[in-house]
C-alpha positions as CSV (number, residue, x, y, z in Angstrom):
1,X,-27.9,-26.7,2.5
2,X,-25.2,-25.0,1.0
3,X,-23.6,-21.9,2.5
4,X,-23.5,-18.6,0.5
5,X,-20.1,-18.3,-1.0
6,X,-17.9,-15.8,0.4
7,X,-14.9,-14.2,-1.3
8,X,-12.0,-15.9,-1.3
9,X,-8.5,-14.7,-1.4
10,X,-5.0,-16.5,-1.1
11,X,-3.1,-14.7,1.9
12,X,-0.5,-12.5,0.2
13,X,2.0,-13.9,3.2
14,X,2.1,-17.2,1.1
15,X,5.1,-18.1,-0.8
16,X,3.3,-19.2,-3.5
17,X,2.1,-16.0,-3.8
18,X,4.4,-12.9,-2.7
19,X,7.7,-14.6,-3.8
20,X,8.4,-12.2,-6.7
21,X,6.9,-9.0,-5.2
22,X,9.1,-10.1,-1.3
23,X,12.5,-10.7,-4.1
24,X,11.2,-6.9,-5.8
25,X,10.8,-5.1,-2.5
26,X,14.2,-6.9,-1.2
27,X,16.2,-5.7,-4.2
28,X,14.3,-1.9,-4.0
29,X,16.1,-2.6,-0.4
30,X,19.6,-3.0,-2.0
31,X,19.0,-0.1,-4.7
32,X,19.6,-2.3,-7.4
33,X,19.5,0.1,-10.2
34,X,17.5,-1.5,-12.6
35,X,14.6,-2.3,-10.0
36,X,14.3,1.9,-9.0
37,X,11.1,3.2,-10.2
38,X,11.2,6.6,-8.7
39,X,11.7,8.1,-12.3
40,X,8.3,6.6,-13.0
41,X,4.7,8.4,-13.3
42,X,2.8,8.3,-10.4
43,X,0.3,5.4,-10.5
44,X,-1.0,4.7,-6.8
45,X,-4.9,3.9,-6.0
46,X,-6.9,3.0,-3.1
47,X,-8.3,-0.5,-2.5
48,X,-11.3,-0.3,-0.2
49,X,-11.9,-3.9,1.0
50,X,-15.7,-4.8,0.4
51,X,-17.7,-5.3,3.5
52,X,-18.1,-9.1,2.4
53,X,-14.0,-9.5,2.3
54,X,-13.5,-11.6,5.6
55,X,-9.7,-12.3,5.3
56,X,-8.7,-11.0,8.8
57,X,-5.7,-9.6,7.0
58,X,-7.6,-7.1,5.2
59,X,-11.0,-6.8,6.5
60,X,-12.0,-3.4,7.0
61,X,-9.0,-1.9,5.4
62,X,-7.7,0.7,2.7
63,X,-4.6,0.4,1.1
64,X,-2.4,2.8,-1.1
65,X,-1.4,0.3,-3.7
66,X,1.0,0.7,-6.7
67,X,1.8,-1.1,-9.7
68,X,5.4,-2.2,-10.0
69,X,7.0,-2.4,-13.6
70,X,6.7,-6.6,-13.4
71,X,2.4,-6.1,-12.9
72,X,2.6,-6.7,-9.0
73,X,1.0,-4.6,-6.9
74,X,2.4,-3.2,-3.8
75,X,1.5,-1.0,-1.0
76,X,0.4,-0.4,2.5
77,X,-2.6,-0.5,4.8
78,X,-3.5,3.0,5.6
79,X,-6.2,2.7,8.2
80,X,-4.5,0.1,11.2
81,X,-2.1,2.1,13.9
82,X,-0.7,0.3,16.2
83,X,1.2,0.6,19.5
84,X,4.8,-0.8,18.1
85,X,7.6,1.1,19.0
86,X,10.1,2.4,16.5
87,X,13.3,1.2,18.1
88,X,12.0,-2.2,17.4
89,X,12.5,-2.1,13.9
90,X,15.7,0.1,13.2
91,X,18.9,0.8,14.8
92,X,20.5,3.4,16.6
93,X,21.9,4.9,14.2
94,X,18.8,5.9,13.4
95,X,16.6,9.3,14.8
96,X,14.2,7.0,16.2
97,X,13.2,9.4,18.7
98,X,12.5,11.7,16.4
99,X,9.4,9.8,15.4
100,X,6.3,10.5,17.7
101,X,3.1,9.2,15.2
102,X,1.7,6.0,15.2
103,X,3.5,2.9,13.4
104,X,0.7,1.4,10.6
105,X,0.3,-2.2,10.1
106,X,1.3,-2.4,6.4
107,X,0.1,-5.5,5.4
108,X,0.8,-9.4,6.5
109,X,4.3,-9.5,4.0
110,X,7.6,-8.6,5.8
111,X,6.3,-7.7,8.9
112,X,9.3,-6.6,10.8
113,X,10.2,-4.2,7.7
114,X,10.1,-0.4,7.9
115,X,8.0,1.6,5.1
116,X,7.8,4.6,4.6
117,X,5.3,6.9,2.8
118,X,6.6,10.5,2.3
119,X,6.3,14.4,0.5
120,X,9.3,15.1,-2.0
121,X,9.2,17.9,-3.9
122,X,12.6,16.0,-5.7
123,X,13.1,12.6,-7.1
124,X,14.5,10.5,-4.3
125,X,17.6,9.6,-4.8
126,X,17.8,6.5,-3.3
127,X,15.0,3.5,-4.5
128,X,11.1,3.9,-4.1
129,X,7.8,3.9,-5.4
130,X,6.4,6.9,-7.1
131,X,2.8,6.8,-6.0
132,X,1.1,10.1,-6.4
133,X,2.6,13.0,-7.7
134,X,5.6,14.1,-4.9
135,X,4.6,10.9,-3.2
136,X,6.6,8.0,-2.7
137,X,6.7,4.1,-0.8
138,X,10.2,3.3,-0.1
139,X,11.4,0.7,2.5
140,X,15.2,1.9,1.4
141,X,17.2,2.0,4.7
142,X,19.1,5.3,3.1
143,X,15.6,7.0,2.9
144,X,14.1,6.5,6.0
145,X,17.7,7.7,8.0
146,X,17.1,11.1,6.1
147,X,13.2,11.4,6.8
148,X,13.8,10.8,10.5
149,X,16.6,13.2,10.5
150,X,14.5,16.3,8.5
151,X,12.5,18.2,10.8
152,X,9.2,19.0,9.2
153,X,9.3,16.3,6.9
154,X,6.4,14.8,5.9
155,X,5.6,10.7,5.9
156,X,4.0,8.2,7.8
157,X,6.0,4.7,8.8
158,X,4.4,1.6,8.6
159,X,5.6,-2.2,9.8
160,X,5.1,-4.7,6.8
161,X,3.4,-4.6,3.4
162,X,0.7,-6.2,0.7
163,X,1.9,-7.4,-2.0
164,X,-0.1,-9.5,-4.9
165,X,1.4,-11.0,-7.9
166,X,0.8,-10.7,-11.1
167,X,-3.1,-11.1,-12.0
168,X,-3.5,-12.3,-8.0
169,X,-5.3,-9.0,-7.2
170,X,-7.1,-9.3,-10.6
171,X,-9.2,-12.9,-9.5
172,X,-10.0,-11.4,-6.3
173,X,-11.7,-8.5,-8.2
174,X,-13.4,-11.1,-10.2
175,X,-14.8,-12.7,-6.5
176,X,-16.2,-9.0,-5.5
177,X,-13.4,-8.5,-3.0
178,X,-12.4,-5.2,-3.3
179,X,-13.6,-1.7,-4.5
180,X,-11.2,1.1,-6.0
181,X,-11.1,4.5,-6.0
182,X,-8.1,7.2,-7.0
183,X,-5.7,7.8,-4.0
184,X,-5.3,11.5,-2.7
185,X,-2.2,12.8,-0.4
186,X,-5.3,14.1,2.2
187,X,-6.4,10.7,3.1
188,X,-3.0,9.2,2.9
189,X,-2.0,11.5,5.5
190,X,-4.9,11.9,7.3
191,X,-4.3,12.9,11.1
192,X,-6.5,10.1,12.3
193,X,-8.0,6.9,10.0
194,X,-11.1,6.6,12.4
195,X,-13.8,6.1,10.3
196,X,-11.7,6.3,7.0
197,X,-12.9,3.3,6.2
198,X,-16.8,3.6,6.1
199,X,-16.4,6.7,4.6
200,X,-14.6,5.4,1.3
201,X,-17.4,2.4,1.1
202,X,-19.8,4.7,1.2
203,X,-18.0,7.0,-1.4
204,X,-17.2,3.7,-3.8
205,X,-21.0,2.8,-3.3
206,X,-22.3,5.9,-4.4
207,X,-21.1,5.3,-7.6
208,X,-23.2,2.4,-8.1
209,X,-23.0,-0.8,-10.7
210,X,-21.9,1.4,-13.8
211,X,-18.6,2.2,-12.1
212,X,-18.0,-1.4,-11.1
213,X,-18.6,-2.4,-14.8
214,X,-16.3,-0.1,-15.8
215,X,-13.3,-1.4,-17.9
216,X,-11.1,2.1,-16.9
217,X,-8.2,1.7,-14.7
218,X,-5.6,3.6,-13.1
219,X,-3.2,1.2,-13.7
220,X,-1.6,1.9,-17.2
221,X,-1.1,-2.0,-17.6
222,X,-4.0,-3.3,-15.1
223,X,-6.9,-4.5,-16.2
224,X,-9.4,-4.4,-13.0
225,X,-12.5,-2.1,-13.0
226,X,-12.0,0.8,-11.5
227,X,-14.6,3.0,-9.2
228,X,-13.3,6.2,-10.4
């Protein structure tokens, strides 16, 4: 007898399927100019995996996602400290000492890079994400020296990414893999992410099949239903 079917979902580590959002990320690195979306609205979102989503890379998990200019989506698992030490990712040069909160698991792309989540009341100058409004994802070396260096700053570091390529996130959608809800700075920052999980299934499951259905997004240019 045949086994019920599971959701499926190619691991965003893949070549095949993070090439263009590792090259993105790499050049948001460099600060090429043209790749900066600081200047951008805000367009971030939580994905909530669905308690049928088995991929050990993202079982259980929220992530802050954004929408880059090219359709990928990027962002960072919110919900997985870990026990790595900052001076394992950055040199000297940088305040690592500075930095007494956990280090998040990202995501399974670029593990040993440093991203950073972070409050600025002013456009960054160097490269990042604009996620909510005075939020931003950067992994720009130039940004990270000056949050560790600004006493009562406020961000959250994390080791690695998820990234999914154009219309990648959009199947796994299709297969049931993920709910959505709209991202808030409370939850992104959120002194401790016991918990945080159940509570945003619960949340996303509250709003029953009509929101699933729904043909809304947060996403400008996205086209996945949206629980919000």
């Amino acid at each position: 007898m045949a086994q019920p079917s599971r959701p499926r979902r190619t691991i965003p580590g893949s070549p095949s399927s993070v090439l263009r959002t590792t090259a993105l990320l790499l050049a948001l690195a460099a600060a090429t100019p043209v790749l900066a979306q600081q200047e951008l609205p805000a367009n971030g979102l939580f994905l909530i995996a669905r308690p049928t989503l088995v991929d050990p890379n993202f079982e259980k998990t929220v992530v802050l996602v954004t929408q880059t200019e090219d359709s990928s989506t990027v962002g960072v698992i919110i919900n997985r400290p870990s026990k790595l030490k900052l001076s394992q990712f950055l040199s000297p040069e940088f305040a690592t000492q500075n930095y007494r909160a956990p280090i998040y698991s990202g995501g399974p792309v670029m593990r040993q890079a440093m991203i950073a989540v972070y409050r600025s009341e002013t456009v960054p100058a160097a490269a990042a994400f604009h996620v909510l409004k005075n939020i931003y994802l950067t992994m720009h070396p130039e940004n990270i020296k000056l949050l560790l260096a600004a006493p009562g700053a406020q961000y959250r570091l994390y080791a690695g990414f998820s990234g999914w390529a154009p219309r990648q996130l959009e199947s796994e959608f299709m297969r049931e893999g993920w709910y959505v809800l709209p991202a808030d700075e409370a939850m992104v920052f959120r002194e401790s992410t016991d918990g945080l999980w159940e509570e945003l299934v619960q949340r996303a499951a509250r709003r029953g099949p009509r929101a699933h259905n729904s043909s809304d997004t947060i996403f400008a240019k996205w086209s996945a239903p949206c629980d919000c």
